[in-house]
C-alpha positions as a Markdown table, in Angstrom:
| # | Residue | x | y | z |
|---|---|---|---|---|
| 1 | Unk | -43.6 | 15.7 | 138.8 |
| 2 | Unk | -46.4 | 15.8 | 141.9 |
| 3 | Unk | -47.3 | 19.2 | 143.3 |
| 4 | Unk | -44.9 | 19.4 | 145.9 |
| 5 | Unk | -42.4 | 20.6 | 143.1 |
| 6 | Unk | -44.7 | 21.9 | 141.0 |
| 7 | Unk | -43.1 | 24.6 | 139.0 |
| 8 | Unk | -44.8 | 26.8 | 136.4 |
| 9 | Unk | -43.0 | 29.0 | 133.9 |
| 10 | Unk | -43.2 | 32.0 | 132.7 |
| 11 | Unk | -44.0 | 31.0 | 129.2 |
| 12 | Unk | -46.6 | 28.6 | 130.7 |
| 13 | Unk | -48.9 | 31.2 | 133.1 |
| 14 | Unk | -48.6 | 34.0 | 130.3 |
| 15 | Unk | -50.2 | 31.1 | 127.8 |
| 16 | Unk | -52.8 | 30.9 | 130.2 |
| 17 | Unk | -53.4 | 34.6 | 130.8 |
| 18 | Unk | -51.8 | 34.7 | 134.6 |
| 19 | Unk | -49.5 | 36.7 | 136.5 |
| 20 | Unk | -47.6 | 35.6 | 139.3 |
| 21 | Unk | -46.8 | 37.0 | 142.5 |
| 22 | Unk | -43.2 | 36.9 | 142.4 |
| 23 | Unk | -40.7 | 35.4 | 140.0 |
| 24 | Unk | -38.4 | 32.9 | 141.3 |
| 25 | Unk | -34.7 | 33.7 | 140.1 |
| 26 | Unk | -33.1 | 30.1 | 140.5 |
| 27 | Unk | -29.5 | 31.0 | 139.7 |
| 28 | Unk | -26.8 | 28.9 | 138.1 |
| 29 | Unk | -26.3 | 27.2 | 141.4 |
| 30 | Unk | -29.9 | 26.0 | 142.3 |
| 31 | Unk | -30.5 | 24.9 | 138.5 |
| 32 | Unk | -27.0 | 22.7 | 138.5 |
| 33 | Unk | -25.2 | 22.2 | 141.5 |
| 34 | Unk | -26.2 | 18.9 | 142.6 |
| 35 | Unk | -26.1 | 20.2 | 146.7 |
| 36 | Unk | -27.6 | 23.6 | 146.1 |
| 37 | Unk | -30.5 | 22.1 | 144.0 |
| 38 | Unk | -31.8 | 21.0 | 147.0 |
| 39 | Unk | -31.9 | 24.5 | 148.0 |
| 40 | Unk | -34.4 | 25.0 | 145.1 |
| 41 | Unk | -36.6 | 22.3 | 145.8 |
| 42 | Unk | -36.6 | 23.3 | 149.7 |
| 43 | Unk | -37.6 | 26.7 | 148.7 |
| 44 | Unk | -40.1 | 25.5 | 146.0 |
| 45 | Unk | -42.0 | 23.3 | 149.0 |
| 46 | Unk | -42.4 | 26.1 | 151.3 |
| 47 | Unk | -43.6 | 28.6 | 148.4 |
| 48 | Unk | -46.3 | 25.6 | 147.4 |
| 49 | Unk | -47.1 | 25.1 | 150.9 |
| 50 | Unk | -48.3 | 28.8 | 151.7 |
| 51 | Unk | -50.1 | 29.0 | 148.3 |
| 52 | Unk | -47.4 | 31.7 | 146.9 |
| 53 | Unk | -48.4 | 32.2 | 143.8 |
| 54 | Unk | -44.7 | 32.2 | 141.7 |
| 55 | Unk | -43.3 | 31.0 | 138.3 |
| 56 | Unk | -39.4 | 30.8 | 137.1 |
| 57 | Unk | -38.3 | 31.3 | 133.6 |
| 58 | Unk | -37.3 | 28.0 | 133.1 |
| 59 | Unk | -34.6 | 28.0 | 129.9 |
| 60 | Unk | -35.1 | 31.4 | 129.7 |
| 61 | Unk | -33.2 | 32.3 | 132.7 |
| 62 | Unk | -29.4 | 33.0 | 132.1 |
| 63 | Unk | -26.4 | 33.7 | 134.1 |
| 64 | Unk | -26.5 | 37.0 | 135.4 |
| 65 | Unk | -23.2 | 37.5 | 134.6 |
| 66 | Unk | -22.1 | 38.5 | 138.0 |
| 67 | Unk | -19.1 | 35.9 | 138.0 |
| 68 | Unk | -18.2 | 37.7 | 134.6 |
| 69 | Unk | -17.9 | 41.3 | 136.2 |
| 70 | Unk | -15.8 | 40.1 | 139.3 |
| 71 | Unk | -13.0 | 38.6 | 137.3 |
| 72 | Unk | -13.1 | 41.5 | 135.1 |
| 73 | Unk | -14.9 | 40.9 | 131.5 |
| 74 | Unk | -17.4 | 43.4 | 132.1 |
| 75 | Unk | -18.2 | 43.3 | 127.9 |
| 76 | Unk | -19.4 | 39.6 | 128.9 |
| 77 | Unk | -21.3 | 40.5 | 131.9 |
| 78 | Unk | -23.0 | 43.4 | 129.9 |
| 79 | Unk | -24.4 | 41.0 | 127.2 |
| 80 | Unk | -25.8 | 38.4 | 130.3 |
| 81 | Unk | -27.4 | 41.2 | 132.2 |
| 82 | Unk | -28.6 | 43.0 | 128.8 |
| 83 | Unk | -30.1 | 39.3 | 127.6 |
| 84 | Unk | -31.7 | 38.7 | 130.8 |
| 85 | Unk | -33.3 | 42.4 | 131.3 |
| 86 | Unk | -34.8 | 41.8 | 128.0 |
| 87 | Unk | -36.4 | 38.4 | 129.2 |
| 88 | Unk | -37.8 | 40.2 | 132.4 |
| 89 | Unk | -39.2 | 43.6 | 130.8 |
| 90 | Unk | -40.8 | 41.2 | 128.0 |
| 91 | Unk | -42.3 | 39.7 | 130.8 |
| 92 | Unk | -43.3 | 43.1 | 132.9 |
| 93 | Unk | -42.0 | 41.4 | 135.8 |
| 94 | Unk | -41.9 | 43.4 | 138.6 |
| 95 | Unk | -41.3 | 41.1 | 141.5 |
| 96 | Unk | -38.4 | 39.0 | 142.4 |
| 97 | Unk | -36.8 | 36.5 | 144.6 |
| 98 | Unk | -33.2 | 34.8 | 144.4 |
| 99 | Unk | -31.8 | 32.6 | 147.0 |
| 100 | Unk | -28.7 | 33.7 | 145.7 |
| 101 | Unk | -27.4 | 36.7 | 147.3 |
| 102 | Unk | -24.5 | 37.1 | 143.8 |
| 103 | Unk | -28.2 | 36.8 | 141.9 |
| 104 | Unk | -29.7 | 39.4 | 144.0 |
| 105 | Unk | -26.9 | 42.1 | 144.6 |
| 106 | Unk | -26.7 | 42.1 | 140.9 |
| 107 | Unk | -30.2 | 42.3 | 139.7 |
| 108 | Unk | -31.3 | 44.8 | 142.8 |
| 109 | Unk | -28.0 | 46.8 | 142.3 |
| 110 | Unk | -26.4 | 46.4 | 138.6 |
| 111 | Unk | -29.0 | 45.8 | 135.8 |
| 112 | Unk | -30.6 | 49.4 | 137.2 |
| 113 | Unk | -27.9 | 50.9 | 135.1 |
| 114 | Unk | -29.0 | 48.9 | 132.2 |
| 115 | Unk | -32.2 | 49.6 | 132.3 |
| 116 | Unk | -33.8 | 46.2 | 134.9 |
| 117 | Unk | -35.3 | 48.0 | 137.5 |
| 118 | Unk | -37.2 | 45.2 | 139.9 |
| 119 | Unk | -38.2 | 44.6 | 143.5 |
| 120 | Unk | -35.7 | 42.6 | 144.5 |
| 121 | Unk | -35.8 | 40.5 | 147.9 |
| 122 | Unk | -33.8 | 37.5 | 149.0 |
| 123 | Unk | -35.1 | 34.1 | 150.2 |
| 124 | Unk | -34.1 | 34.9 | 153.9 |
| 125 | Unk | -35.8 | 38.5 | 154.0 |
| 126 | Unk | -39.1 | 36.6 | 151.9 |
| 127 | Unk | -38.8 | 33.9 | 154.5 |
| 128 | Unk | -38.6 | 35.9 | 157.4 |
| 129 | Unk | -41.8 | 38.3 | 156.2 |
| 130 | Unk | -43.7 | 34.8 | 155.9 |
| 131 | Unk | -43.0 | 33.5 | 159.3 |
| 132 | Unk | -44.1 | 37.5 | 160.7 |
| 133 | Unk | -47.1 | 36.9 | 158.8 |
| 134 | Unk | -48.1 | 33.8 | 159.8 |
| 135 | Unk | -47.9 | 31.9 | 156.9 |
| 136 | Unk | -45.2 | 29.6 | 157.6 |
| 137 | Unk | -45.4 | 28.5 | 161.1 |
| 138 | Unk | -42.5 | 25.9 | 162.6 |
| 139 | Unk | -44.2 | 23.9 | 165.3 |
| 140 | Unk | -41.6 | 23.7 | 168.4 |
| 141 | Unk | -38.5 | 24.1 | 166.5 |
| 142 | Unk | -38.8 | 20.4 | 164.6 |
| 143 | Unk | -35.7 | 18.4 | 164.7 |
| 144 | Unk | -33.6 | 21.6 | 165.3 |
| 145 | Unk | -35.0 | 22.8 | 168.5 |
| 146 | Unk | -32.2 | 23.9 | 171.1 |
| 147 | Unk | -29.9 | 22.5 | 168.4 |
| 148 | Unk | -26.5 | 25.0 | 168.8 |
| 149 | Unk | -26.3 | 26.4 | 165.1 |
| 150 | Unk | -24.1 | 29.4 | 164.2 |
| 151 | Unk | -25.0 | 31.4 | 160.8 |
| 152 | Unk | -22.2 | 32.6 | 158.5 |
| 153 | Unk | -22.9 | 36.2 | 156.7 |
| 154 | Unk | -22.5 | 36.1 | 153.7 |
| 155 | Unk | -20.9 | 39.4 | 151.9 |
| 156 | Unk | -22.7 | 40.4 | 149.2 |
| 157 | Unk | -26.1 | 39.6 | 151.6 |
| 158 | Unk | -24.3 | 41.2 | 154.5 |
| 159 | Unk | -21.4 | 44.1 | 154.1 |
| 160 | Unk | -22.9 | 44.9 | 150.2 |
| 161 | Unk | -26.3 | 45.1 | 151.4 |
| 162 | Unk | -26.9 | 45.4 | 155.1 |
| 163 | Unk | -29.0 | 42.0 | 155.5 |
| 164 | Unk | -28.3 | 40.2 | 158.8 |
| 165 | Unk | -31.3 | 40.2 | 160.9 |
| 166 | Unk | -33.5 | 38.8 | 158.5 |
| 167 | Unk | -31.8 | 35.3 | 158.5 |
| 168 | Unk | -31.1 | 35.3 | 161.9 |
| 169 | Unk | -34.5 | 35.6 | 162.7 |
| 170 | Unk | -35.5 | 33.0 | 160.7 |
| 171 | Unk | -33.4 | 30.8 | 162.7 |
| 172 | Unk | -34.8 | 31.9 | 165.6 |
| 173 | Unk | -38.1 | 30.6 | 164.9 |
| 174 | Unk | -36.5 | 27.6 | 164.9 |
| 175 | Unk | -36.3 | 27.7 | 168.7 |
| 176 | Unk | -32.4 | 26.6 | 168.2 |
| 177 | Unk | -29.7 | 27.5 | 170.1 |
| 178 | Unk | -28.3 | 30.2 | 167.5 |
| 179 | Unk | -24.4 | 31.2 | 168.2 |
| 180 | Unk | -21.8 | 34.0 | 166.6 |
| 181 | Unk | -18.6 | 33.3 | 165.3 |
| 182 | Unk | -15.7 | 35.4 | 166.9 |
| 183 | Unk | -16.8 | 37.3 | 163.5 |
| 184 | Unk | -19.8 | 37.7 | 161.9 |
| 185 | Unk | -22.6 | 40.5 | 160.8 |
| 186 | Unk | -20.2 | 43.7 | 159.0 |
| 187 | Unk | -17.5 | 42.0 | 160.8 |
| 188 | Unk | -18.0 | 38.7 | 159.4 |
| 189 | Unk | -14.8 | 36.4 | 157.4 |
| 190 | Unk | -15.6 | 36.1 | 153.7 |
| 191 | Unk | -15.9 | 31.8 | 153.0 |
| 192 | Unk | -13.4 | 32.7 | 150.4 |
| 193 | Unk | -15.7 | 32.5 | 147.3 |
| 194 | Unk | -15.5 | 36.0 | 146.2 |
| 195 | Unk | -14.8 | 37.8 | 143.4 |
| 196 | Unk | -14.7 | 34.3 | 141.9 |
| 197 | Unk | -12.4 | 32.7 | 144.2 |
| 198 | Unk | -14.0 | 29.9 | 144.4 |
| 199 | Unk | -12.7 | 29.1 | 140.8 |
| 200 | Unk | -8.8 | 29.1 | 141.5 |
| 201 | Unk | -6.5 | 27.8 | 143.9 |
| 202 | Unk | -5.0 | 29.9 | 147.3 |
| 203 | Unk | -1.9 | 32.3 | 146.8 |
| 204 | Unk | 1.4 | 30.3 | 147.3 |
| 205 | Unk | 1.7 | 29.8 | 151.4 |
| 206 | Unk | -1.3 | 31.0 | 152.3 |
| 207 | Unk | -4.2 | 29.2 | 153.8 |
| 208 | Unk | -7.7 | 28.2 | 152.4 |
| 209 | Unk | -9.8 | 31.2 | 153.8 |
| 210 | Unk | -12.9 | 28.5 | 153.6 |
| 211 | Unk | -10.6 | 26.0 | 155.9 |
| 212 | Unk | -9.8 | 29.1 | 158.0 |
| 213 | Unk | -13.6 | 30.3 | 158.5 |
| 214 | Unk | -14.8 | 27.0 | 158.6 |
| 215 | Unk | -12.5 | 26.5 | 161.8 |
| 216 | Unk | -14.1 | 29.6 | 163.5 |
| 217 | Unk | -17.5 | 27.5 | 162.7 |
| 218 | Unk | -16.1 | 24.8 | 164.4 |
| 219 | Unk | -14.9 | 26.8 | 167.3 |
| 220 | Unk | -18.9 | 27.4 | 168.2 |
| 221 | Unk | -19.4 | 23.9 | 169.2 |
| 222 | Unk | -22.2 | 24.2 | 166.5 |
| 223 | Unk | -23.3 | 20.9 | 165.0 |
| 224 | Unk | -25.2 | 22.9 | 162.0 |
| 225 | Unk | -23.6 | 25.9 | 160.1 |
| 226 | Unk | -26.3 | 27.4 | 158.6 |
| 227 | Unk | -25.7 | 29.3 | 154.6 |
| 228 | Unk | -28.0 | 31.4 | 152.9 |
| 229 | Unk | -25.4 | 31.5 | 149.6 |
| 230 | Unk | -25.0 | 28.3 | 147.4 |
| 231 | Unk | -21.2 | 30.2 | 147.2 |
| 232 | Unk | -21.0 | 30.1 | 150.9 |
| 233 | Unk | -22.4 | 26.4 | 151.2 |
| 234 | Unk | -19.8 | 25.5 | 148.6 |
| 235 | Unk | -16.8 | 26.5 | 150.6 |
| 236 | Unk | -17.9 | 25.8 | 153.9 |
| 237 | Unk | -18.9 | 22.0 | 153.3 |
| 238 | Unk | -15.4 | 21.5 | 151.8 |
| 239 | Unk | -13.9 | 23.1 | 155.1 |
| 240 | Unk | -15.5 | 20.8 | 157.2 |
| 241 | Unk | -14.5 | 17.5 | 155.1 |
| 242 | Unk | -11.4 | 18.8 | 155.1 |
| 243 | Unk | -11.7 | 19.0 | 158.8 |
| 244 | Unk | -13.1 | 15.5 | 158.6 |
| 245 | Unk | -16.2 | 16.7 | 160.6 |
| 246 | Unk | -18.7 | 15.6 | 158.2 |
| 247 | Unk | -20.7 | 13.1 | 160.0 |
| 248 | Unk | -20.8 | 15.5 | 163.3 |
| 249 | Unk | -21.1 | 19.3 | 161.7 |
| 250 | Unk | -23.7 | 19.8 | 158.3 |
| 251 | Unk | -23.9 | 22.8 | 156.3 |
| 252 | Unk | -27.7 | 23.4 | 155.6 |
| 253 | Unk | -29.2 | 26.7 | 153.5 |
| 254 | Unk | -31.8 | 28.7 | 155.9 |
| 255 | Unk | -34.7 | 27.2 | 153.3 |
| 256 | Unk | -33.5 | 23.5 | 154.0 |
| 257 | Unk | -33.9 | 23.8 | 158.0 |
| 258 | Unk | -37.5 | 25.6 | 157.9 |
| 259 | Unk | -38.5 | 22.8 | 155.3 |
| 260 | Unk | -37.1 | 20.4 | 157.2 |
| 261 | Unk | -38.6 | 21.6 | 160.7 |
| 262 | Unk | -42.1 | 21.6 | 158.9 |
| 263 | Unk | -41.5 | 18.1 | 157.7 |
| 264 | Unk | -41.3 | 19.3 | 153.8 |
């Protein structure tokens, strides 16, 4: 593996007597989904790039139950969040970032009560402090400059935790033409991933809500739809085959166009 995706565990700085900076949560997404591993790598470039100093747990890191506790076995979801707390306060970690907003609402808001109390930030909110602070600079925009892209919120990053500025001015350093959807920030159309949605089919006679937010995507004239939720990515990259847009409209994660605007 070259340094470009060079990424240290854990287990591997503590054998050599380091600490990191921050911990990189990967999620069940960014460690298996083919599309959203791509996400991971992205993210990994940019964190090499600036010098962050960062490790991930490697095997160690489980599922943090969160798709457990929205379909209702919360026994389940206590023994993943239990198992993983364990992992972390073995480690003293103190420090964390997740490019998954599920990842982050839970750690930052649930394993509190179970005794994982962390700094918790997601990737857009990281990314946006490392462009204010110099540290990742996007030259002109790159291949997305005056681009028209439109940025879906996702919930638990939005409504659950008040986060929309932070990607949307991560965009912005893009120098892209960035539009709304007829709804977005608190007002904003879940993909239709929630609550583990994503994981069975529509009510009888209703529509896809991914088709149906991916058509007020669409609507924007956008020829990116940007994610910052491997959920959310899911959903609205089906919408848009289904819409057979896929060779006009693509569905990147906010880490993908700053690493692809710097050439990563």
């Amino acid at each position: 593996m070259s340094d470009t995706y060079k990424v240290p565990t854990m287990a591997e700085m503590m054998a050599e007597g380091k600490e990191p900076e921050i911990l990189f949560w990967v999620g069940c997404a960014g460690s298996f989904d083919d599309r959203y591993k791509a996400v991971t790598i992205a993210f990994v470039k940019i964190l090499n790039t600036v010098g962050i100093n960062f490790a991930v747990l490697g095997p160690e890191e489980s599922c943090t139950g969160d798709p457990a506790r929205r379909a209702g076995n919360d026994f389940l979801f206590q023994m993943q969040a239990i198992s993983n707390i364990q992992v972390l306060n073995g480690y003293n970690i103190k420090k964390i970032v997740t490019a998954c907003p599920h990842c982050f609402n839970t750690i930052k808001n649930e394993y509190p009560e179970l005794g994982g109390r962390y700094e918790v930030i997601h990737h857009s909110t990281f990314l946006q402090q490392l462009i204010n602070e110099g540290r990742v600079k996007v030259k002109g925009g790159g291949e997305f400059k005056g681009k028209r892209i439109t940025f879906h919120d996702s919930c638990y990053l939005g409504r659950a935790n008040k986060i929309y500025e932070a990607p949307r001015e991560v965009l912005a350093a893009l120098d892209a033409d960035l539009v709304e959807m007829k709804r977005s920030r608190a007002h904003g159309l879940c993909c239709g991933a929630g609550g583990s949605q994503m994981f069975k089919e529509a009510e009888p006679g209703k529509k896809e809500v991914n088709i149906e937010r991916t058509e007020e995507a669409l609507a924007t004239g956008a020829s990116v739809i940007a994610s910052a939720c491997p959920f959310c990515m899911t959903m609205l990259s089906d919408g848009v085959k289904n819409k057979e847009k896929e060779a006009q409209v693509k569905v990147y994660d906010i880490a993908e166009l700053i690493a692809k605007s710097q050439g990563l």
